[in-house]
SENUPA-34277 format. One record per atom (N, C-alpha, C): residue in three letters; atom name; x, y, z. Coordinates in Angstrom, 2 decimals, decimal comma, m for minus. Layout:
! SENUPA-34277
[r ALA; CA; [X; Y; Z]] ...
This chain:
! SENUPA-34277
[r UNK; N; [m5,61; 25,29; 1,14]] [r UNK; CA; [m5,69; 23,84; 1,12]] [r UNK; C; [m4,47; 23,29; 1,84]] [r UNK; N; [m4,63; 22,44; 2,93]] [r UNK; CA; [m3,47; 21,78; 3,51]] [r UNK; C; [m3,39; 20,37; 3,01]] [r UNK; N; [m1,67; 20,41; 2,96]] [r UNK; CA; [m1,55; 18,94; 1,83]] [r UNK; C; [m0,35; 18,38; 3,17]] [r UNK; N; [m0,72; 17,35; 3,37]] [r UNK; CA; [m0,22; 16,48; 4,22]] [r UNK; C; [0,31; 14,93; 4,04]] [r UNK; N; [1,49; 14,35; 4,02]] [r UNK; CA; [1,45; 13,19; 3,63]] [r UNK; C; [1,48; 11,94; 4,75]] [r UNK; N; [0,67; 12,70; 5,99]] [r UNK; CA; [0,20; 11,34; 7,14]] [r UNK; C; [m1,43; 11,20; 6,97]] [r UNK; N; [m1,74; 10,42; 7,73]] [r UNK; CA; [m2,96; 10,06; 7,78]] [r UNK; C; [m4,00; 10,62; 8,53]] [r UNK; N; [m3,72; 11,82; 9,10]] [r UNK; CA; [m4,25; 12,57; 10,43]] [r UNK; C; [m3,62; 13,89; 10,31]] [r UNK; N; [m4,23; 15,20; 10,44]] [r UNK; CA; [m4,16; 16,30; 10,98]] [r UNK; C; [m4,19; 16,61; 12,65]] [r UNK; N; [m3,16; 17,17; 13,01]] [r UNK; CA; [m3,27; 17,06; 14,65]] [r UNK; C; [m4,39; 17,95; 15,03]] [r UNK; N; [m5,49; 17,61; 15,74]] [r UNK; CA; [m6,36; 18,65; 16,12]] [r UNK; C; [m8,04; 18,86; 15,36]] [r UNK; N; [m7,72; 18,14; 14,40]] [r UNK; CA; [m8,99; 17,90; 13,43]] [r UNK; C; [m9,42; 16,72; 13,58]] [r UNK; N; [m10,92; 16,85; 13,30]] [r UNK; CA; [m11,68; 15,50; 13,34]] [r UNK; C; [m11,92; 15,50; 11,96]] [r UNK; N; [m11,75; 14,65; 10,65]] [r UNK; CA; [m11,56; 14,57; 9,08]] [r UNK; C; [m12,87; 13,28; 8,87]] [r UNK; N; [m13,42; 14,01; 8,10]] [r UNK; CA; [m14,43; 13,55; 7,11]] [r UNK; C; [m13,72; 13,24; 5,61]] [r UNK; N; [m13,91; 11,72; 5,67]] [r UNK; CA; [m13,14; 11,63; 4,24]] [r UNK; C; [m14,23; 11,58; 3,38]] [r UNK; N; [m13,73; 12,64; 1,67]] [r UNK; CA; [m14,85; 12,72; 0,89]] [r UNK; C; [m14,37; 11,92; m0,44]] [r UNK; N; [m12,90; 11,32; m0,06]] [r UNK; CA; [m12,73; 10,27; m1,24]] [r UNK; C; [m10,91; 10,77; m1,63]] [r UNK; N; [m10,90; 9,88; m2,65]] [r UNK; CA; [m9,52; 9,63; m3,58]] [r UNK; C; [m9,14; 10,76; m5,02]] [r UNK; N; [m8,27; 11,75; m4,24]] [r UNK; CA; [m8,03; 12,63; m6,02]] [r UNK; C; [m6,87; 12,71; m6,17]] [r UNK; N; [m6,80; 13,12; m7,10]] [r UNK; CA; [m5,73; 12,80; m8,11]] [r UNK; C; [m5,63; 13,63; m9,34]] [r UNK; N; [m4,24; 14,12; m9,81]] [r UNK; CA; [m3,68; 15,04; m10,88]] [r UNK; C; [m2,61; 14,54; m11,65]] [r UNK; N; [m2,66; 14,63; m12,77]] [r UNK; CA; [m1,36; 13,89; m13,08]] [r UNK; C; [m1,00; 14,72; m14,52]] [r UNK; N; [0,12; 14,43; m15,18]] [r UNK; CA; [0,74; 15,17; m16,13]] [r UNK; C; [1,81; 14,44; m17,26]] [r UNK; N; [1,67; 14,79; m18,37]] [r UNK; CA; [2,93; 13,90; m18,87]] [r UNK; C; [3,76; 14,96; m19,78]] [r UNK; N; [4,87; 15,10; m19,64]] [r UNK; CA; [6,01; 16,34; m19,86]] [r UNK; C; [6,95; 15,06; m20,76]] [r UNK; N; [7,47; 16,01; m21,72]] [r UNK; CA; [8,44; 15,61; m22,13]] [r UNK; C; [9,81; 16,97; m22,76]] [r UNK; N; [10,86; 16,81; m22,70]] [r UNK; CA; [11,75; 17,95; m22,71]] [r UNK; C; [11,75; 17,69; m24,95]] [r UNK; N; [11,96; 18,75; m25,11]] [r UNK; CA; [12,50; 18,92; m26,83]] [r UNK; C; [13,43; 18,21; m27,30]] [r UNK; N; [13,85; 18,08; m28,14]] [r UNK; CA; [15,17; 16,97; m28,61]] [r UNK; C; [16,49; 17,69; m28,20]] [r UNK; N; [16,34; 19,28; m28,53]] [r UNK; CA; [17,89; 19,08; m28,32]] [r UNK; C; [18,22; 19,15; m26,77]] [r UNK; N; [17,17; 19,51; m25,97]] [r UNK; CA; [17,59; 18,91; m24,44]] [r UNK; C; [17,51; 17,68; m24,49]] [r UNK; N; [17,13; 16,70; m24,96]] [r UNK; CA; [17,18; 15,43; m24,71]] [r UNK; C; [18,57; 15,12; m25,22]] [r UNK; N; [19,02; 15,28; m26,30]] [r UNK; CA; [20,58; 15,03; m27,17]] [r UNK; C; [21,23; 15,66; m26,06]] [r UNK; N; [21,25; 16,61; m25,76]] [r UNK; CA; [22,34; 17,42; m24,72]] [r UNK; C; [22,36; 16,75; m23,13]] [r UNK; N; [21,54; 16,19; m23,10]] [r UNK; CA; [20,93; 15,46; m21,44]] [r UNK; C; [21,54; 14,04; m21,67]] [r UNK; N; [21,89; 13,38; m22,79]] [r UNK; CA; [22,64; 12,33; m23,55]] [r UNK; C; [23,54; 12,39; m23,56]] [r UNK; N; [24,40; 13,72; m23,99]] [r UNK; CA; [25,91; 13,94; m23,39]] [r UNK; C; [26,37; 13,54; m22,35]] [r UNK; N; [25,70; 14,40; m21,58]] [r UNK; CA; [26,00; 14,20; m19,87]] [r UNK; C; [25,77; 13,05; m19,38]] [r UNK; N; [24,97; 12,36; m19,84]] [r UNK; CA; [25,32; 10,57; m19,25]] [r UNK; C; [26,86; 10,35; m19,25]] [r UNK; N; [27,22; 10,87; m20,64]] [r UNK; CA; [28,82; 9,94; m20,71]] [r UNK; C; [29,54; 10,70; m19,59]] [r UNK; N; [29,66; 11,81; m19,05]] [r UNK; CA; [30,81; 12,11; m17,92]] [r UNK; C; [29,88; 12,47; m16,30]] [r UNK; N; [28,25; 12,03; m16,87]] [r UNK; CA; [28,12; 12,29; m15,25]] [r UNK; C; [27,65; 13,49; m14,79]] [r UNK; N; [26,54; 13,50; m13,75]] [r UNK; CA; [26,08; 14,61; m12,84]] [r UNK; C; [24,64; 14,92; m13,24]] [r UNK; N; [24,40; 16,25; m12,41]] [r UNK; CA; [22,68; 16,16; m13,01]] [r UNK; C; [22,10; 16,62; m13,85]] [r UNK; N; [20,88; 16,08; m14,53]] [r UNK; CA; [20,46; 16,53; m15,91]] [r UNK; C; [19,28; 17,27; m15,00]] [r UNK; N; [20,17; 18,65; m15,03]] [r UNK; CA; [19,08; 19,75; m14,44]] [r UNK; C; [18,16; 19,75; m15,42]] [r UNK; N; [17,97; 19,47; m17,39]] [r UNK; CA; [17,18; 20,33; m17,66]] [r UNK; C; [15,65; 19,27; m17,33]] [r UNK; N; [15,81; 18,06; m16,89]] [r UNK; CA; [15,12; 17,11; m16,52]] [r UNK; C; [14,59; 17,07; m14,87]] [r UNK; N; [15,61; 17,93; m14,38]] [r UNK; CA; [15,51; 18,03; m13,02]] [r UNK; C; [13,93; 19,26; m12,71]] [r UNK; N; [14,75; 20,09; m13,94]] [r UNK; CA; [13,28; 21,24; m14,02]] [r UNK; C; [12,42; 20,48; m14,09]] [r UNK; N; [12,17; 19,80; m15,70]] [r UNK; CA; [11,06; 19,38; m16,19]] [r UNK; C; [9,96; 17,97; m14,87]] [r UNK; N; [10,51; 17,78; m13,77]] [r UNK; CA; [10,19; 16,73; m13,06]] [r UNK; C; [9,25; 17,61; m11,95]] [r UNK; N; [10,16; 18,93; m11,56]] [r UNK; CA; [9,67; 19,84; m10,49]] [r UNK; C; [8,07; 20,17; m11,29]] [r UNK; N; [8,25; 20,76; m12,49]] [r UNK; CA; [7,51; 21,76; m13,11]] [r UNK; C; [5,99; 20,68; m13,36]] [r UNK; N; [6,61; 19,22; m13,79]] [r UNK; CA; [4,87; 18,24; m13,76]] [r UNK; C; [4,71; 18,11; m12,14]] [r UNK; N; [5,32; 17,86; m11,04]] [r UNK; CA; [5,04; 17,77; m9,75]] [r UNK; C; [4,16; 18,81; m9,30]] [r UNK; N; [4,66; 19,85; m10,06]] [r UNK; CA; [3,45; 21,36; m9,58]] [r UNK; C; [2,33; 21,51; m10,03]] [r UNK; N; [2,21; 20,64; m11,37]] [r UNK; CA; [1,34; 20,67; m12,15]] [r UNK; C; [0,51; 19,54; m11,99]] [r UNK; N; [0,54; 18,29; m11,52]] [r UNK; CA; [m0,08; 17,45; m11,22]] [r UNK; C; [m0,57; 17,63; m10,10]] [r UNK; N; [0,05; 18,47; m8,72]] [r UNK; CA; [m0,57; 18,76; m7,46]] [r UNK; C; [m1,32; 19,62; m7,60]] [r UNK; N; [m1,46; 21,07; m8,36]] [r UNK; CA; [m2,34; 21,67; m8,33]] [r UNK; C; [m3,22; 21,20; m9,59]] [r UNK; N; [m3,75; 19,91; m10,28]] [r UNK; CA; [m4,76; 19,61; m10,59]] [r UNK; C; [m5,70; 18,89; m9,87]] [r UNK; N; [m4,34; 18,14; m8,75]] [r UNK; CA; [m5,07; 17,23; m7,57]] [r UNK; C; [m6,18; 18,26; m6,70]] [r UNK; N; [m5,11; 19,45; m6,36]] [r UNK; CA; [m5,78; 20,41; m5,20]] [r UNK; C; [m7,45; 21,11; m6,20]] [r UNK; N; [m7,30; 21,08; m7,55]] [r UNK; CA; [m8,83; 21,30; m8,18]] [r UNK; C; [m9,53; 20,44; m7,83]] [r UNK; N; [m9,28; 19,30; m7,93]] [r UNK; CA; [m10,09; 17,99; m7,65]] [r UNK; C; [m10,97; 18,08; m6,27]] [r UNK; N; [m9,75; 18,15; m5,56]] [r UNK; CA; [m10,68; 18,37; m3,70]] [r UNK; C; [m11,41; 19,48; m3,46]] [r UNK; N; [m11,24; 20,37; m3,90]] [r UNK; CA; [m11,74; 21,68; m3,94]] [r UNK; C; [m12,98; 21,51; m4,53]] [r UNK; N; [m13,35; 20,95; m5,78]] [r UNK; CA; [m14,66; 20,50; m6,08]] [r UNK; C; [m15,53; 19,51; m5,42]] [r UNK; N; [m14,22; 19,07; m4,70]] [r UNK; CA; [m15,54; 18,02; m3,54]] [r UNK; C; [m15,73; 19,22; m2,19]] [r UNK; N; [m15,39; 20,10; m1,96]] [r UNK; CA; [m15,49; 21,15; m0,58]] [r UNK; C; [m14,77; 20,53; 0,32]] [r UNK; N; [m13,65; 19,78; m0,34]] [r UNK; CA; [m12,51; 19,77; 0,99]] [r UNK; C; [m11,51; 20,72; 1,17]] [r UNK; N; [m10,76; 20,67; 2,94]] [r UNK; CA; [m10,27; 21,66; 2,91]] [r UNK; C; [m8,72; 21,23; 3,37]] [r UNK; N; [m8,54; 19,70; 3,07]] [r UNK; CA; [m7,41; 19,59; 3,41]] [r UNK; C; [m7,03; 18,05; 2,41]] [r UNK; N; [m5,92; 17,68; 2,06]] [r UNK; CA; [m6,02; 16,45; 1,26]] [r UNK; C; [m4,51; 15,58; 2,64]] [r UNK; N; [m4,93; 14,66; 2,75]] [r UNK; CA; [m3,99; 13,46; 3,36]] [r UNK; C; [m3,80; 12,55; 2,48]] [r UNK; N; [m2,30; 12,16; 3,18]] [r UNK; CA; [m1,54; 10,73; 2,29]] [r UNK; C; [m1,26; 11,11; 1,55]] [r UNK; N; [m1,12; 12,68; 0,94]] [r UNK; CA; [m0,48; 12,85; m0,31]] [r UNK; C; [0,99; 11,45; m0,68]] [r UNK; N; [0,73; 11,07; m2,07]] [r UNK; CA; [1,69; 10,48; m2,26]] [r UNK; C; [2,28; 11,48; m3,89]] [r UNK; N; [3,64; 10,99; m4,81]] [r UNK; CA; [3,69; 11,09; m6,01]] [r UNK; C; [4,35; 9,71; m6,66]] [r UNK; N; [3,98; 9,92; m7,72]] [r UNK; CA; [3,95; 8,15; m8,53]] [r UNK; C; [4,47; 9,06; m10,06]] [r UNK; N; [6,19; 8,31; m10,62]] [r UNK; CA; [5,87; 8,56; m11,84]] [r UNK; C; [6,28; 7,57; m12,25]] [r UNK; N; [5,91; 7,38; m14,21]] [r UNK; CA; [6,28; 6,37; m15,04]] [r UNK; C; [6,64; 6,95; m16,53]] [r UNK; N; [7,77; 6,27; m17,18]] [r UNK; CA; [8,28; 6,77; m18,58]] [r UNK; C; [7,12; 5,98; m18,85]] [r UNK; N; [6,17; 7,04; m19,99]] [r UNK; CA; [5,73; 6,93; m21,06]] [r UNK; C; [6,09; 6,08; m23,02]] [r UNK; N; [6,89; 7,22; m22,98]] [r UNK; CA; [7,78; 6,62; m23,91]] [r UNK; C; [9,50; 7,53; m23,43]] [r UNK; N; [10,20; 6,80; m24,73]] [r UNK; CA; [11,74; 7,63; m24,44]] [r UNK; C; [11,12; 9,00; m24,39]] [r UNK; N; [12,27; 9,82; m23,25]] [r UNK; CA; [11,85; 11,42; m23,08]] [r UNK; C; [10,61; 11,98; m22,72]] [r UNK; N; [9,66; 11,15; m22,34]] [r UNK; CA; [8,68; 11,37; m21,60]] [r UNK; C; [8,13; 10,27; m20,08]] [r UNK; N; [7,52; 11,67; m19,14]] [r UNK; CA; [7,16; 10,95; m18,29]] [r UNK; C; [6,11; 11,59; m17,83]] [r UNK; N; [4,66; 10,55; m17,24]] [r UNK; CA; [4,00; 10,72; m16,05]] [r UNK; C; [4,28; 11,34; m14,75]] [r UNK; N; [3,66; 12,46; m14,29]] [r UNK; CA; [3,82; 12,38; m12,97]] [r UNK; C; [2,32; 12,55; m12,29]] [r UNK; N; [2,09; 11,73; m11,28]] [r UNK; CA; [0,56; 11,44; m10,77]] [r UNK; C; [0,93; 11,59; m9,30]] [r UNK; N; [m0,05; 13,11; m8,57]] [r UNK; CA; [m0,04; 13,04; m7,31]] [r UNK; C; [m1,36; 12,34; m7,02]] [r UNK; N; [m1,44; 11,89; m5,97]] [r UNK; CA; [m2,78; 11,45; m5,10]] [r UNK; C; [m2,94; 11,55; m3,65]] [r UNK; N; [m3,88; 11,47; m3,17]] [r UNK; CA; [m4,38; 11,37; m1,72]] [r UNK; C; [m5,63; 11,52; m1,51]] [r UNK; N; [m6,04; 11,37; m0,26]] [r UNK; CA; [m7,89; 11,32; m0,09]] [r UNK; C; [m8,07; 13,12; 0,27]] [r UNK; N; [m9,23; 13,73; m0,25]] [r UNK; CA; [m9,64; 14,69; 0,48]] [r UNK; C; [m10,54; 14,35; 1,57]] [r UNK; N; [m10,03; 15,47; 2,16]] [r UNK; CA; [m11,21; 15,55; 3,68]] [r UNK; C; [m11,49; 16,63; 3,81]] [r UNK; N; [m12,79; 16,72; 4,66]] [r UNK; CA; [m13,68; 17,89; 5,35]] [r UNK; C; [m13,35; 17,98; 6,67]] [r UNK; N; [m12,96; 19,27; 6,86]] [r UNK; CA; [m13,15; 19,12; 9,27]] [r UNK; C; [m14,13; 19,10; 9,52]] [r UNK; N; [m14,43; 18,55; 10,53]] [r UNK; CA; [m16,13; 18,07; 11,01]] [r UNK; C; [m15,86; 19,52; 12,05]] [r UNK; N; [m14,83; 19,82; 12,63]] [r UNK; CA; [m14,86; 20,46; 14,11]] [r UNK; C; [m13,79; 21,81; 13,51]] [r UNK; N; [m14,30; 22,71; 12,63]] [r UNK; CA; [m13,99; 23,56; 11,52]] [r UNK; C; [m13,70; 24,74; 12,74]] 
């Protein structure tokens, strides 16, 4: 599956078969959250949040890439990612883009 975030594949003629989308909502345990609270007060990155952001990004793209795959596409464009806090210590992460078919395969 090729994931692209322009509007065009160089060389393909794209049949769009529509809008998919994966999304995920993660939240870290308390005592990473208390310990990720520390580190506000002196600063730098809250890797264990840094994981937890990578790990729904992978997980929301490969629910997206199920999505197209059930329509028989073989490539998704415009990938975008969109997230939002849920509540404290949790967040959304939602990939999207249109799948397409090559007409000239």
């Amino acid at each position: 599956m090729i994931l692209v975030n322009t509007d065009f594949i160089t060389g393909k003629e794209l049949e769009t078969l529509g809008l998919v989308r994966g999304s995920t909502i993660q939240s870290k345990h308390l005592g990473k959250d208390i310990l990720a609270g520390l580190k506000t007060l002196v600063g730098g990155e809250l890797k264990a949040y840094s994981e937890m952001l990578n790990e729904a990004r992978a997980i929301a793209t490969k629910r997206m890439i199920q999505e197209a795959e059930k329509l028989g596409a073989d490539a998704i464009i415009n990938v975008r990612y969109s997230s939002s806090s849920v509540m404290q210590s949790a967040a959304e992460v939602l990939a999207y883009g249109t799948a397409v078919r090559f007409k000239n395969k």
